[in-house]
Steps between C-alpha positions, in 0.01 A plus 500: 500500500786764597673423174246594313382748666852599437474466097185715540662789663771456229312489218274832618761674593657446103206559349449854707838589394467395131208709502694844578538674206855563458466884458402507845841400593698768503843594651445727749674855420845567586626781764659769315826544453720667824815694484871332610841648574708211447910514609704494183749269631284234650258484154479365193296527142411174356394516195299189345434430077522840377655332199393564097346168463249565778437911516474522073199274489321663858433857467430498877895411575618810237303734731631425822892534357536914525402442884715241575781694289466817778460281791862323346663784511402666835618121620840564381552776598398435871745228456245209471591169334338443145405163420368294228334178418345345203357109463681249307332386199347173527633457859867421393737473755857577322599846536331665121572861362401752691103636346457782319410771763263777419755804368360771790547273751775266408797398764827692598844395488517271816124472585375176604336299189289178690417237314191288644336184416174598647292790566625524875821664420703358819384088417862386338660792468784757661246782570480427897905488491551808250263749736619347868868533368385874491324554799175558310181454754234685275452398145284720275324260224370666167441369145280184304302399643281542859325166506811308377864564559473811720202292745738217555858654506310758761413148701837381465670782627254509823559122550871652541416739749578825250206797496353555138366795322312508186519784274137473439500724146822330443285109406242407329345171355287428174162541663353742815396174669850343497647841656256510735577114619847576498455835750255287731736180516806725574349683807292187640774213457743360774589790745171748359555850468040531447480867581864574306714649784773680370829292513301162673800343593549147337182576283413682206449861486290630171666874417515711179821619315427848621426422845821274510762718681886404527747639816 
């Protein structure tokens, strides 16, 4: 009898659910974004598939680039490190030639170029070594795309105790609903930062490239 009373509960509980129409599902909206004074020295830029064969076929990636080339340079010249990373095609492992990186926003002599196997930019790769070697703490995230390699490296690097901001105007994704999944996963996952506190320690932070400020 308790089985399938069981199976009953089950199956109306299924059917109720089925029965939701999926517009009424929606992600709730995100905070807005909050202003951050982040310490040159302890923070880095990690930027993530701004490359040719990505931004020239999604118009939404070619608008973000003159944002993230300003918030680049006020990096540099606080001192910040600059960092890059771009997938491997096909998940090869061997070290391959380095991807064509959009012109605006393309690496500097001696700026770190990581190579990942995976949309979480720290699984099998030197990115954890590279920023700890520098004393980085904070890393600022922008670039393709919010639900996808931004989301998970932004896990990653809380998994690893570091504090995360996302240039907010600095990401995108093809559609409004995947940028909107992307902002709610980053604020609600693993140490949440719901109400976006400025500078959430071992969480993510969502800022803006003008409301990102470096000492």
């Amino acid at each position: 009898m308790m089985k399938k009373m069981h199976g009953s509960a089950l199956a109306a509980v299924l059917t109720l659910a089925l029965s939701v129409p999926a517009g009424a599902q929606a992600v709730p909206a995100a905070p807005s974004p909050v202003a951050v004074a982040l310490a040159g020295s302890s923070t880095a830029v990690l930027v993530l598939d701004v490359i040719d064969p990505i931004c020239n076929t999604q118009p939404r990636c070619l608008a973000f680039v003159p944002r993230i080339v300003t918030l680049l340079a006020a990096a540099r010249r606080a001192g910040a490190l600059v960092a890059y990373s771009a997938a491997n095609p096909n998940g090869i492992v061997a070290p391959i030639a380095t991807p064509p990186f959009v012109a605006a926003v393309a690496p500097a002599a001696g700026d770190p170029i990581i190579m990942g196997n995976g949309q979480d930019r720290f699984f099998d790769t030197r990115l954890d070594l590279t920023l700890r070697k520098r004393g980085i703490t904070t890393l600022v995230l922008v670039g393709w795309r919010e639900n996808g390699s931004l989301l998970y490296t932004a896990i990653g690097a809380n998994l690893r105790s570091y504090t995360v901001v996302v240039a907010d105007d600095a990401t995108s994704a093809t559609e409004d609903v995947d940028v909107a999944v992307g902002r709610y996963q980053m604020l609600t996952q693993l140490n949440a930062n719901p109400k976006n506190e400025p500078l959430h320690k071992g969480a993510v932070t969502l800022s803006r490239t003008d409301l990102i400020a470096f000492r």
